[in-house]
DOPA-100590 format. One record per residue: z, y, x of N, C-alpha, C in turn; residue in three letters. Coordinates in steps of 0.02 Angstrom, whole numbers, plus 50000, padded with zeros to 5 digits. Example, Ala and Ser with C-alpha at 12.3 -4.5 7.8 and 13.67 -1.06 7.14 Angstrom:
// DOPA-100590
@nz:50390 | ny:49716 | nx:50660 | caz:50390 | cay:49775 | cax:50615 | cz:50390 | cy:49835 | cx:50660 | code:ALA
@nz:50354 | ny:49888 | nx:50642 | caz:50357 | cay:49947 | cax:50684 | cz:50394 | cy:50002 | cx:50645 | code:SER
// end
This chain:
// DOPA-100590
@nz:54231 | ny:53449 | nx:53700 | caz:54158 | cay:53448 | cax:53706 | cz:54140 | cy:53448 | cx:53780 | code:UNK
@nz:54088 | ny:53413 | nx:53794 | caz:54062 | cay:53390 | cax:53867 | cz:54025 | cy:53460 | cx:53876 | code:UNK
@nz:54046 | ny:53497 | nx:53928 | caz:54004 | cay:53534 | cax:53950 | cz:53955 | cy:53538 | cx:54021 | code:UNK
@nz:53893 | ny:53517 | nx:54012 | caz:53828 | cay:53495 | cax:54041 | cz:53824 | cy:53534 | cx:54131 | code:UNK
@nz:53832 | ny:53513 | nx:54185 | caz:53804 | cay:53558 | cax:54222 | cz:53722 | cy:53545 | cx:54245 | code:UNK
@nz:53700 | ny:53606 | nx:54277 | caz:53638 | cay:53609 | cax:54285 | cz:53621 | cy:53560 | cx:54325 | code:UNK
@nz:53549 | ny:53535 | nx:54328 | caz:53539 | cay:53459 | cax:54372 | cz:53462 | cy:53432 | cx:54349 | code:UNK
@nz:53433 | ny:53442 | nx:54402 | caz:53343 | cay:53426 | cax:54387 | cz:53339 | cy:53389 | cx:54355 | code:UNK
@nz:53295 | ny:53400 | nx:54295 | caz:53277 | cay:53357 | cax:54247 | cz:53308 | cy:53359 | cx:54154 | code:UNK
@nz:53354 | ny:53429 | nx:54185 | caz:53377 | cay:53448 | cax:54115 | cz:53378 | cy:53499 | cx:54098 | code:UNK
@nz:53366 | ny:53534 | nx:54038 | caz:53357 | cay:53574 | cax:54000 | cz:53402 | cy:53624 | cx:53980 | code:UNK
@nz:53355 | ny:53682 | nx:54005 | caz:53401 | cay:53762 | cax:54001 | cz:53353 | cy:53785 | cx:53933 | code:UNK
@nz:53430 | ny:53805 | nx:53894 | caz:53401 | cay:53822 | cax:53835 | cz:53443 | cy:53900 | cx:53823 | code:UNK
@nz:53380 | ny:53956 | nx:53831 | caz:53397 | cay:54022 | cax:53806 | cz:53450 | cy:54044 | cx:53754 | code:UNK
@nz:53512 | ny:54079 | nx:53744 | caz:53556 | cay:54077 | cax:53722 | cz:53531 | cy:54131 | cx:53667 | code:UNK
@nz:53543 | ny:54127 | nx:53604 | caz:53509 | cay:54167 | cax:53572 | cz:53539 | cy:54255 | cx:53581 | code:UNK
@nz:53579 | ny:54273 | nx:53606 | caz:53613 | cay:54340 | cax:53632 | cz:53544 | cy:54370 | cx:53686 | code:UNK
@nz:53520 | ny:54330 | nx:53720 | caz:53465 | cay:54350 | cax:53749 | cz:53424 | cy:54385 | cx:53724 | code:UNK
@nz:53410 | ny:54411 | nx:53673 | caz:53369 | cay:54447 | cax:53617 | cz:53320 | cy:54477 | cx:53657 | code:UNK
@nz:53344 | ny:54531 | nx:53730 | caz:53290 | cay:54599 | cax:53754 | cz:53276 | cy:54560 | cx:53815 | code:UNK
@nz:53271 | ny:54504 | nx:53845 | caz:53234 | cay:54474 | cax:53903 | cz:53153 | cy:54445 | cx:53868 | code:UNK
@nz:53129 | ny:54487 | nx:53898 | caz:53063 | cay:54473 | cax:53859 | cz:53023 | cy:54408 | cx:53915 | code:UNK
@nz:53062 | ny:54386 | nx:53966 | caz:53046 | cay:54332 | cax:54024 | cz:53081 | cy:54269 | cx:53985 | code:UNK
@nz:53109 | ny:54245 | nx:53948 | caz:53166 | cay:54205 | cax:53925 | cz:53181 | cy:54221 | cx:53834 | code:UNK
@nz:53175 | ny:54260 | nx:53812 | caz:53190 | cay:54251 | cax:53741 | cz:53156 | cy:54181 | cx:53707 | code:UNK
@nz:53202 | ny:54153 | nx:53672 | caz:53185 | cay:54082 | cax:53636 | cz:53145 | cy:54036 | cx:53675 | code:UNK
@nz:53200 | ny:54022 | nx:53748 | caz:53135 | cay:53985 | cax:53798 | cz:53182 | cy:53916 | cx:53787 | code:UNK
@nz:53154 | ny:53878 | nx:53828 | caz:53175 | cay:53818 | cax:53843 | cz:53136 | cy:53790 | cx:53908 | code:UNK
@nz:53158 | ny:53782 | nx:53970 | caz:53157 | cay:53771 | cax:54010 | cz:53180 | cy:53698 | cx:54051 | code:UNK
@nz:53118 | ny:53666 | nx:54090 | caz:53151 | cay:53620 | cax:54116 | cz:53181 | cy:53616 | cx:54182 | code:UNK
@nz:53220 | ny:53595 | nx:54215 | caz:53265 | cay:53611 | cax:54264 | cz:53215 | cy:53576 | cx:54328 | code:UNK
@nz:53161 | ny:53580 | nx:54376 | caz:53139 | cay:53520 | cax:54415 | cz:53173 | cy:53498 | cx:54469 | code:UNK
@nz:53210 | ny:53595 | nx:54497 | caz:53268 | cay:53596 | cax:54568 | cz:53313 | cy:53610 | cx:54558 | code:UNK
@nz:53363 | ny:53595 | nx:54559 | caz:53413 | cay:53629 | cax:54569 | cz:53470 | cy:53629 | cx:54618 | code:UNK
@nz:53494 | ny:53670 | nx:54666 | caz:53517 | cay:53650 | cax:54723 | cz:53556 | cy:53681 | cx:54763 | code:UNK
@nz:53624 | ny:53702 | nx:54802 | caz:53662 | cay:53762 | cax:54824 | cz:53624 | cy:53812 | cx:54845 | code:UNK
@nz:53543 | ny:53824 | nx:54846 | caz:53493 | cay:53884 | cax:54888 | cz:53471 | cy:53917 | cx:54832 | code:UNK
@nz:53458 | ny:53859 | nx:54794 | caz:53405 | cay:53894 | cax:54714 | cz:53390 | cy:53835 | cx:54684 | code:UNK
@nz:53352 | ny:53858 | nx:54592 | caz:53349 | cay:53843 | cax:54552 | cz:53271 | cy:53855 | cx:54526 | code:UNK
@nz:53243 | ny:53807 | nx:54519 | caz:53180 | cay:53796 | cax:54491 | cz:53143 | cy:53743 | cx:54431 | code:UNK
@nz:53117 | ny:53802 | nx:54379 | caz:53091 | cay:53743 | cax:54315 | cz:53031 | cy:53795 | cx:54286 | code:UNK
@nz:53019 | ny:53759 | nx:54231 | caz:52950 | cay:53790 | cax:54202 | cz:52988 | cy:53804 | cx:54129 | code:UNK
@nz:52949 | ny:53849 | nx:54093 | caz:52961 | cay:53860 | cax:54024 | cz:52928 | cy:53822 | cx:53984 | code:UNK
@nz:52970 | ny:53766 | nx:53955 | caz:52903 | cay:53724 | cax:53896 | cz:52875 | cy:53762 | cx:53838 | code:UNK
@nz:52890 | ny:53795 | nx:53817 | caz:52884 | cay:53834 | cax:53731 | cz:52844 | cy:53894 | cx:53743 | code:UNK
@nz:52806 | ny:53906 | nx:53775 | caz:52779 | cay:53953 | cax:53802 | cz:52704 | cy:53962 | cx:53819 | code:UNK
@nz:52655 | ny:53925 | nx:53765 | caz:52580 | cay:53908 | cax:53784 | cz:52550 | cy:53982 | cx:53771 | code:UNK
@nz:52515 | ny:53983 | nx:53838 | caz:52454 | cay:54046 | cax:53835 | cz:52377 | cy:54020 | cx:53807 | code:UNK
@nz:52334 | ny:54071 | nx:53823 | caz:52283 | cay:54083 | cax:53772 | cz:52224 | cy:54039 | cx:53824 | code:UNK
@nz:52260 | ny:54002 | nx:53866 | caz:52184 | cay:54006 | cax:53908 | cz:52193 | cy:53899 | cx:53915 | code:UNK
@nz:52138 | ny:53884 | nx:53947 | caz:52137 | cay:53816 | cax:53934 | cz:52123 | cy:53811 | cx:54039 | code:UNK
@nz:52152 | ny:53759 | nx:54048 | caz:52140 | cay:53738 | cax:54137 | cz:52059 | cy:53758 | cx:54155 | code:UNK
@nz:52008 | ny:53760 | nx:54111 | caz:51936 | cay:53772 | cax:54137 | cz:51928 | cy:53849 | cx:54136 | code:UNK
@nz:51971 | ny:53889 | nx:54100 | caz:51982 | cay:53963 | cax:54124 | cz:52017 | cy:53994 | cx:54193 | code:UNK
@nz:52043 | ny:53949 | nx:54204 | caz:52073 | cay:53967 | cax:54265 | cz:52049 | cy:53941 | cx:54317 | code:UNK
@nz:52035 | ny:53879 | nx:54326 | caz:51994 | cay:53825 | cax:54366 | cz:51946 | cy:53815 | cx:54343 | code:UNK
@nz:51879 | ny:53854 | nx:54367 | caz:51809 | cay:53832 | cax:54346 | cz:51782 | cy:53769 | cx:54341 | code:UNK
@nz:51793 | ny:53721 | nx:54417 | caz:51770 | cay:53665 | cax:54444 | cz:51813 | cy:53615 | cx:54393 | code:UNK
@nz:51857 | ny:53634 | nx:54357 | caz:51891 | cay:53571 | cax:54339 | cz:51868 | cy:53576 | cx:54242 | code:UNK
@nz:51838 | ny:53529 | nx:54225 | caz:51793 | cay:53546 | cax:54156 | cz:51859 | cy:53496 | cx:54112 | code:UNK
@nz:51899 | ny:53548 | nx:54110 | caz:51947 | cay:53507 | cax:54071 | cz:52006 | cy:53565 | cx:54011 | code:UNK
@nz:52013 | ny:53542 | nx:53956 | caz:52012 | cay:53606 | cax:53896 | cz:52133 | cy:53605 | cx:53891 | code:UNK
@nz:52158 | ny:53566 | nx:53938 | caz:52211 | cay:53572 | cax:53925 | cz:52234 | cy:53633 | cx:53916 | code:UNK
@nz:52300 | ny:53657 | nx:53880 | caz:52329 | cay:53718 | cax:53870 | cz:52351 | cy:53725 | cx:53924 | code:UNK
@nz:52357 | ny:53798 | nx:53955 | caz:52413 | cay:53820 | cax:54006 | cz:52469 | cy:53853 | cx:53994 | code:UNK
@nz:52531 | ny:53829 | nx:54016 | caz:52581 | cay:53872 | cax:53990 | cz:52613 | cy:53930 | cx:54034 | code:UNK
@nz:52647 | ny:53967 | nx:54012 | caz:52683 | cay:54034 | cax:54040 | cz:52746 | cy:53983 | cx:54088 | code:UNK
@nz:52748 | ny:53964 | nx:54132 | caz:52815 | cay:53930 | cax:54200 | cz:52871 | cy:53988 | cx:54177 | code:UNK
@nz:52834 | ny:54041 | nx:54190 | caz:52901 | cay:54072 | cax:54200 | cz:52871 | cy:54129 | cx:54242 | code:UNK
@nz:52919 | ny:54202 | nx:54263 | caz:52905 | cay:54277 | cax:54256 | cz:52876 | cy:54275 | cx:54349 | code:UNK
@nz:52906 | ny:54213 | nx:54407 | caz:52894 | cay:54222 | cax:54464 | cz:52818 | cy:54177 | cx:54489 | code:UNK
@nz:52782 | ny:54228 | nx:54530 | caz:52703 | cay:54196 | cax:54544 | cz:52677 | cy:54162 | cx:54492 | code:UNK
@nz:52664 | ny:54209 | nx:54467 | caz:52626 | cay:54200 | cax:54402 | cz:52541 | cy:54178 | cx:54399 | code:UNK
@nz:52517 | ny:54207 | nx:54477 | caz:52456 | cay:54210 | cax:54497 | cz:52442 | cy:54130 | cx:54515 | code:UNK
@nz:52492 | ny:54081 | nx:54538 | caz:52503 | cay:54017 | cax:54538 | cz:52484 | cy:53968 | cx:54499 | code:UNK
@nz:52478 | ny:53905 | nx:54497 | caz:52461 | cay:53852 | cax:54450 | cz:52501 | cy:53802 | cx:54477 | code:UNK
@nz:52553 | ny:53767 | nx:54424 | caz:52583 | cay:53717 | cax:54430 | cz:52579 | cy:53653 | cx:54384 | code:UNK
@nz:52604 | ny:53602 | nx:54402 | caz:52593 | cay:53573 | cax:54345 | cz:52660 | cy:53494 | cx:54343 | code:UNK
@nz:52686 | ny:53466 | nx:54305 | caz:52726 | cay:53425 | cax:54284 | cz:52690 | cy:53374 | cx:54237 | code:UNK
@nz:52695 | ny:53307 | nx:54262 | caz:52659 | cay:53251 | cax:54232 | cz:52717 | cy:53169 | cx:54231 | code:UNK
@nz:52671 | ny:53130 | nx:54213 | caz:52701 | cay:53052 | cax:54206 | cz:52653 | cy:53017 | cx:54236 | code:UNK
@nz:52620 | ny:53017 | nx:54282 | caz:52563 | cay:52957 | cax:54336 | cz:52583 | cy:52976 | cx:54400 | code:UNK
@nz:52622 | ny:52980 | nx:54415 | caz:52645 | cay:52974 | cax:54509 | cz:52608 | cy:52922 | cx:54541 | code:UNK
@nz:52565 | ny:52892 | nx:54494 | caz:52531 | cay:52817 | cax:54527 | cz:52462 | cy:52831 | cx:54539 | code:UNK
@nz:52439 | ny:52902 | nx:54508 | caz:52405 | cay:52934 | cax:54525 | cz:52386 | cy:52999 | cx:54564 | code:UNK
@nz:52413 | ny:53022 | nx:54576 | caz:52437 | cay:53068 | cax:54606 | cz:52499 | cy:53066 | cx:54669 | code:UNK
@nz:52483 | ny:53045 | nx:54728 | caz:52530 | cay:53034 | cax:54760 | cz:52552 | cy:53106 | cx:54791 | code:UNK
@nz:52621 | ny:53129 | nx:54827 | caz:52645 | cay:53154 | cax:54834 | cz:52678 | cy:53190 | cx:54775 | code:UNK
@nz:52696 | ny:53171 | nx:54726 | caz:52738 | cay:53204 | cax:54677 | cz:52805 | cy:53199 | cx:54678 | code:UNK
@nz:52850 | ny:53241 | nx:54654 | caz:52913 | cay:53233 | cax:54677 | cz:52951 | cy:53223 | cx:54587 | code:UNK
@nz:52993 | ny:53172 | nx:54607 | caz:53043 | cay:53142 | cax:54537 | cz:53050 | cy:53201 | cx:54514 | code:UNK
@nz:53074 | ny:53211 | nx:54452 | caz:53098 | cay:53267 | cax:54415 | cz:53159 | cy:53219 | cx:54371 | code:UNK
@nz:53135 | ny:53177 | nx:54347 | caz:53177 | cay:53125 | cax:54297 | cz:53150 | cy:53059 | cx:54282 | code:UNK
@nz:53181 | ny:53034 | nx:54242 | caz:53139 | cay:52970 | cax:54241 | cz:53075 | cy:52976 | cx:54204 | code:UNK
@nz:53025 | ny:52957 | nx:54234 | caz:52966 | cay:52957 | cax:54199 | cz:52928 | cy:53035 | cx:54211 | code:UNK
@nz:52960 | ny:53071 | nx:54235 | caz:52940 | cay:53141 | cax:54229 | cz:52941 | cy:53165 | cx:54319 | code:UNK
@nz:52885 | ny:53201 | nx:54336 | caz:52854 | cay:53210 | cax:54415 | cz:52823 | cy:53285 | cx:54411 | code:UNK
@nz:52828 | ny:53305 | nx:54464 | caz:52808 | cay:53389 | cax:54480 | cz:52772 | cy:53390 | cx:54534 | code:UNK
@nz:52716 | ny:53406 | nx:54541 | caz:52664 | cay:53413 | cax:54586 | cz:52619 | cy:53360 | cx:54581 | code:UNK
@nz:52582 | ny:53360 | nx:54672 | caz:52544 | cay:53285 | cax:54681 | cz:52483 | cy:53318 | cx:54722 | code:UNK
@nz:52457 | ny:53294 | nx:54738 | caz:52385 | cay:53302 | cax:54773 | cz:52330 | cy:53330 | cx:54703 | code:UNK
@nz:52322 | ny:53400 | nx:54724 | caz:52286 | cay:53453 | cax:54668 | cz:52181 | cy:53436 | cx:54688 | code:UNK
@nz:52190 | ny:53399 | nx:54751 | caz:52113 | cay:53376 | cax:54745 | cz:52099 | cy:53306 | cx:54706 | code:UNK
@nz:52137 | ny:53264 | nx:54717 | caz:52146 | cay:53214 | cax:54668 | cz:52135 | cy:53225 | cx:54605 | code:UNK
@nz:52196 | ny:53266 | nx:54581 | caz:52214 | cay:53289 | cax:54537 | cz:52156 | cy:53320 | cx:54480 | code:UNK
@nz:52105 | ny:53344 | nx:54507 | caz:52049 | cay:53375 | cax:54490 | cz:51994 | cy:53347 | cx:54471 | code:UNK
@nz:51978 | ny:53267 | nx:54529 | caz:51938 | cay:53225 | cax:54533 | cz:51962 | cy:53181 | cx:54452 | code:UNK
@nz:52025 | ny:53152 | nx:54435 | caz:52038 | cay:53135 | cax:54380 | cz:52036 | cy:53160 | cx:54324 | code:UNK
@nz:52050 | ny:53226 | nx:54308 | caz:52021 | cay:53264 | cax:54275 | cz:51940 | cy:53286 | cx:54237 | code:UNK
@nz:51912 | ny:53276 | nx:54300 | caz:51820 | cay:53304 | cax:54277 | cz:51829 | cy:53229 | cx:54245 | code:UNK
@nz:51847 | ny:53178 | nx:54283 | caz:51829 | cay:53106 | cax:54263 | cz:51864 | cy:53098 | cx:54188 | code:UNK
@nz:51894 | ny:53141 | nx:54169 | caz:51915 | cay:53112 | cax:54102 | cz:51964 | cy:53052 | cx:54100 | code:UNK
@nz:52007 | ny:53067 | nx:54146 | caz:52064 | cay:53003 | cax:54170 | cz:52127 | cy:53019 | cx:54154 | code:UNK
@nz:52122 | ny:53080 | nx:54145 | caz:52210 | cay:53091 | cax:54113 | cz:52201 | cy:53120 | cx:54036 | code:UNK
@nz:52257 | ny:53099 | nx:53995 | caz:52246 | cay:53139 | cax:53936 | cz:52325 | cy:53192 | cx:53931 | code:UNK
@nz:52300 | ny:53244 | nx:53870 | caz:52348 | cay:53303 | cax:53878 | cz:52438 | cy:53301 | cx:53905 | code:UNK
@nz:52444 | ny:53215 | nx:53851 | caz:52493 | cay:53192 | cax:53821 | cz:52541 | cy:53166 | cx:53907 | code:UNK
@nz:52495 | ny:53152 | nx:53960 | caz:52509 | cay:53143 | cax:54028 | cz:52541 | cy:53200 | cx:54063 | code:UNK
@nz:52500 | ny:53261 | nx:54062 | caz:52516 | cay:53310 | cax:54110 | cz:52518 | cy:53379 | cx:54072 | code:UNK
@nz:52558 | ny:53442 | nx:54094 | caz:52569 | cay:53491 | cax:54073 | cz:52556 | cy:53541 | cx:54155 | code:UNK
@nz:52510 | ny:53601 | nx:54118 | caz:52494 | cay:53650 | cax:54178 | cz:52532 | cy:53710 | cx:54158 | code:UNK
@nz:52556 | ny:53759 | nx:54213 | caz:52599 | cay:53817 | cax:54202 | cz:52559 | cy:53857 | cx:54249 | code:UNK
@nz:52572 | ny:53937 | nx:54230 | caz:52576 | cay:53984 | cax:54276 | cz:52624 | cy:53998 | cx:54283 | code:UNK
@nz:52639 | ny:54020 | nx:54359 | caz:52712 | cay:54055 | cax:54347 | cz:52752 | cy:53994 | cx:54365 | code:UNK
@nz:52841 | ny:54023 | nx:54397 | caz:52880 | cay:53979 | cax:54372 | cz:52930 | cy:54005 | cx:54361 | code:UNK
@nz:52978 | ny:53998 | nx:54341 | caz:53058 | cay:54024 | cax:54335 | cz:53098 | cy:53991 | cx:54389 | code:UNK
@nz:53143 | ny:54050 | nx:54431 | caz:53166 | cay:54032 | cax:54493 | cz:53242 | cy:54060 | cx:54497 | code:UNK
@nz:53283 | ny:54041 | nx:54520 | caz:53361 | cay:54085 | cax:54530 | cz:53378 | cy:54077 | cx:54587 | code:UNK
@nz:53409 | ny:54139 | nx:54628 | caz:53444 | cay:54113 | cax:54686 | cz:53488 | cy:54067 | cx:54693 | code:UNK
@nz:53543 | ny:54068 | nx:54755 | caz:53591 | cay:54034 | cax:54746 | cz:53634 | cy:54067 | cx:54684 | code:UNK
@nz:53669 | ny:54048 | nx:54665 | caz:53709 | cay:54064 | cax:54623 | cz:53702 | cy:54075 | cx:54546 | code:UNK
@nz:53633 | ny:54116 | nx:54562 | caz:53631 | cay:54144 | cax:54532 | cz:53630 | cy:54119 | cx:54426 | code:UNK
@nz:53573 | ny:54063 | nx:54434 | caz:53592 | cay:54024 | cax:54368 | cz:53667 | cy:54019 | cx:54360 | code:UNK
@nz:53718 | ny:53998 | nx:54397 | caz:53767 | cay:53989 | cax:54386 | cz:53783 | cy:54063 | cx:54351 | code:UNK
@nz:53783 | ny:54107 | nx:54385 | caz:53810 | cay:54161 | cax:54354 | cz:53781 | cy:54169 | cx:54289 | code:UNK
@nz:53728 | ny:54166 | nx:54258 | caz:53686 | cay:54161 | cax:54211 | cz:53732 | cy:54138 | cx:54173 | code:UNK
@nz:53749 | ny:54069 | nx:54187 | caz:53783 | cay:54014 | cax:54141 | cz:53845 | cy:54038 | cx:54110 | code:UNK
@nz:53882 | ny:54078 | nx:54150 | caz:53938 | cay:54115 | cax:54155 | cz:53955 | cy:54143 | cx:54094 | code:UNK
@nz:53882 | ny:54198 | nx:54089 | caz:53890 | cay:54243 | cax:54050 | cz:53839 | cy:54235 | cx:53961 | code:UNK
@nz:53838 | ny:54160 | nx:53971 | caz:53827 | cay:54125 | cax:53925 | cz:53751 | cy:54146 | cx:53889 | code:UNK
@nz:53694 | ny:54152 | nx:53948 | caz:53638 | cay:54177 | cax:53940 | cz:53592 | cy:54098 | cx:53920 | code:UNK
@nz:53624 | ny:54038 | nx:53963 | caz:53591 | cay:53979 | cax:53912 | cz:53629 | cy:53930 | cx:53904 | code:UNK
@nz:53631 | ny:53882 | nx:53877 | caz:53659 | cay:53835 | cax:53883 | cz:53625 | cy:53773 | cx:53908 | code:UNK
@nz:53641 | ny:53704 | nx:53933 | caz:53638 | cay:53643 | cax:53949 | cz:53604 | cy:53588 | cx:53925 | code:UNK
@nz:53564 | ny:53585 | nx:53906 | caz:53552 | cay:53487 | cax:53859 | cz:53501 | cy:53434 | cx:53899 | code:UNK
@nz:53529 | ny:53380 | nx:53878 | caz:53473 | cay:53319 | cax:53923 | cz:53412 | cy:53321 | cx:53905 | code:UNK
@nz:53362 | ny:53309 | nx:53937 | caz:53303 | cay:53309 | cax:53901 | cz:53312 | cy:53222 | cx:53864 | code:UNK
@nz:53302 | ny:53241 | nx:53786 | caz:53311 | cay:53187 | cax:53757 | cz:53235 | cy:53158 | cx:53730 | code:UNK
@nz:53181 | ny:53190 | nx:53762 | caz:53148 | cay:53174 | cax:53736 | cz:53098 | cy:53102 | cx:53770 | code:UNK
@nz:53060 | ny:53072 | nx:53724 | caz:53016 | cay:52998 | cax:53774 | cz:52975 | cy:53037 | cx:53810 | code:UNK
@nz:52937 | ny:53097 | nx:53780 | caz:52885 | cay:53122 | cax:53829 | cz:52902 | cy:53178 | cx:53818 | code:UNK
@nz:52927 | ny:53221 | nx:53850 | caz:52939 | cay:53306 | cax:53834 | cz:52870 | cy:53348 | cx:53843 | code:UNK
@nz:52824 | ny:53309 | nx:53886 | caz:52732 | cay:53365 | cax:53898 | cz:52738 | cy:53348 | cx:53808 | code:UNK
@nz:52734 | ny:53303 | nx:53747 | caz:52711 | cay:53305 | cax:53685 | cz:52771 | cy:53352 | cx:53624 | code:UNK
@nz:52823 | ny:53380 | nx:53664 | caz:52869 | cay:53428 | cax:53635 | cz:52821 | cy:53477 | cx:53577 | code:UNK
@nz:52837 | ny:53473 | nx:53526 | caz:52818 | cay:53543 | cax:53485 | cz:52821 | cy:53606 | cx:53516 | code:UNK
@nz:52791 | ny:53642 | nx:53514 | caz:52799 | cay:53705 | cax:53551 | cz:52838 | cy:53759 | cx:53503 | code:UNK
@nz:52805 | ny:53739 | nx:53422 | caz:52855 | cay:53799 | cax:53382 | cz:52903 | cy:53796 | cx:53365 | code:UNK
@nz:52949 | ny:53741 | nx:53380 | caz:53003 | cay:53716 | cax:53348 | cz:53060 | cy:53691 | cx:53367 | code:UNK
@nz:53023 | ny:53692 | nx:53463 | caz:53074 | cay:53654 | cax:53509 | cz:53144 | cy:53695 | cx:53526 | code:UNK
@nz:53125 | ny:53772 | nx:53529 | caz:53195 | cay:53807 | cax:53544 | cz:53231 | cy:53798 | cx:53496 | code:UNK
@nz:53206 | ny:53809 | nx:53420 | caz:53244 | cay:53796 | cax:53333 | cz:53276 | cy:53722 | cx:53336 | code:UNK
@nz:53246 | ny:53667 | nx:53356 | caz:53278 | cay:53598 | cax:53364 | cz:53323 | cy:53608 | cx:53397 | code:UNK
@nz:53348 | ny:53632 | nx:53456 | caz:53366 | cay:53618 | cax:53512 | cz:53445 | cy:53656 | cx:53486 | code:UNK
@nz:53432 | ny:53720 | nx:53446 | caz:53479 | cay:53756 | cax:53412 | cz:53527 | cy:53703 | cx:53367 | code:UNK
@nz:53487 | ny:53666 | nx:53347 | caz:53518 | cay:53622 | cax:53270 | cz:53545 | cy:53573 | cx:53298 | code:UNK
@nz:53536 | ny:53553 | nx:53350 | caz:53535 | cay:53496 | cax:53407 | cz:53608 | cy:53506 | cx:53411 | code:UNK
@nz:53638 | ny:53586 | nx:53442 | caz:53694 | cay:53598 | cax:53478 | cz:53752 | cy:53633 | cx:53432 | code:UNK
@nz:53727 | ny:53617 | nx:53344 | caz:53757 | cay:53647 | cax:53320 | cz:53814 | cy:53712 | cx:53291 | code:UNK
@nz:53835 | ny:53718 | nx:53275 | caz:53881 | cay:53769 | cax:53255 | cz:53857 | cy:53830 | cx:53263 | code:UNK
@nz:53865 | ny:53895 | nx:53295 | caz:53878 | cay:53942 | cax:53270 | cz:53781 | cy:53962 | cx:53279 | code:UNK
@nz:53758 | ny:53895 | nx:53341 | caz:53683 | cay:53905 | cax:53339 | cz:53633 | cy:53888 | cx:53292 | code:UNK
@nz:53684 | ny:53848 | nx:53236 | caz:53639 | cay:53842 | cax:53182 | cz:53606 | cy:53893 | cx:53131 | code:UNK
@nz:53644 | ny:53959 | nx:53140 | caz:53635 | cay:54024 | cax:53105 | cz:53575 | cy:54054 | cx:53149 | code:UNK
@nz:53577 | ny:54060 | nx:53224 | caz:53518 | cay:54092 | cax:53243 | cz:53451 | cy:54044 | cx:53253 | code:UNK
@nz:53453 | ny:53977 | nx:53232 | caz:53396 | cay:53954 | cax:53215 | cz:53354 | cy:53957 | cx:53176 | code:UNK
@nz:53361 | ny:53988 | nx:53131 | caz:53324 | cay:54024 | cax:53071 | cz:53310 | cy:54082 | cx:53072 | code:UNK
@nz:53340 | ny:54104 | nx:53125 | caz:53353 | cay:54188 | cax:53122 | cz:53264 | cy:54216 | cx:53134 | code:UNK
@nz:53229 | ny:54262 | nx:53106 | caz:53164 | cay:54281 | cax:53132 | cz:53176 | cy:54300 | cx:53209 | code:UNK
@nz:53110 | ny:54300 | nx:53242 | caz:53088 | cay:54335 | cax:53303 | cz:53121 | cy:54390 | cx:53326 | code:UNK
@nz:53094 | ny:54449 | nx:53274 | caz:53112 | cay:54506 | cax:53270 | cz:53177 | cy:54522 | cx:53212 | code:UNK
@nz:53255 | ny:54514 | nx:53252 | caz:53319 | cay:54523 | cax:53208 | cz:53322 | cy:54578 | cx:53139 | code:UNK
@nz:53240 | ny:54630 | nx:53166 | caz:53253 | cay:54668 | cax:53117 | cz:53213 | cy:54652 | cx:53070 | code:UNK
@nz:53167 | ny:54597 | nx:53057 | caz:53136 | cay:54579 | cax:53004 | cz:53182 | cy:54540 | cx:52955 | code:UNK
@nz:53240 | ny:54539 | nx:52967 | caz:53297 | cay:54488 | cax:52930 | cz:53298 | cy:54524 | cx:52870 | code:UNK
// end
């Protein structure tokens, strides 16, 4: 079996042993940096209660925001597919871009120029030192997969860590079913 190393643009998927990380339980994460200094991605599976016009007044626009991840949380990020709009964005994968010019960014928005299915907003991001994912990896806290998806911003949110389980088969096919809470079993 091919075993995946880490590499922007692919997908860290929470190992279900993770049970008491309440930053990471049943996450799925996309990889945007990764690099001998550190490691940086957002949590996809992870939508909060508030919409971009809760957080950003000026911007009259109802997208979901999601939880990035446990570091600067007070932050707003965001991962999209129009680099043709948004200049200064940096590759993530094919088709897939992180950042861009946030006044732009805003102006397209009120205008009703992007739809959900384009761009994804985060608070927060998930970050590792050097090493440190590696060590993670080690001790078998996630595992590896490509993002296989055409658009990953249109990912299911309730179902993507459970797919991703069935995806990698075997012994993860048992904790894909498994409830939330192990003791409701």
């Amino acid at each position: 079996m091919v075993v995946l190393k880490p590499e922007k643009g692919r997908l860290l998927i929470a190992d279900p042993a993770i049970l008491n990380d309440c930053s990471f339980k049943r996450t799925i994460v996309l990889l945007t940096e990764h690099t001998s200094k550190s490691s940086v991605g957002f949590i996809l599976n992870r939508p909060l209660n508030y919409v971009l016009k809760d957080l950003v007044p000026e911007i009259d626009c109802e997208f979901t925001v999601y939880q990035g991840g446990p570091v600067e949380q007070d932050n707003l990020y965001f991962i999209h597919k129009v680099p043709h709009l948004l200049p200064n964005s940096i590759e993530v994968a094919k088709d897939l871009y992180w950042g861009g010019d946030f006044e732009l960014l805003k102006d397209l928005l009120n205008d009703k120029r992007l739809k959900s299915t384009d761009i994804r907003f985060f608070l927060g991001y998930s970050g590792w030192a050097a090493d440190q994912l590696n060590e993670e990896l080690l001790i078998n806290s996630w595992f590896i997969a490509e993002n296989d998806y055409d658009n990953i911003l249109t990912a299911n949110d309730q179902n993507f860590w459970k797919d991703k389980l069935l995806q990698k088969g075997g012994k993860y096919k048992i904790w894909a079913n498994a409830p939330s809470d192990i003791q409701m079993n």
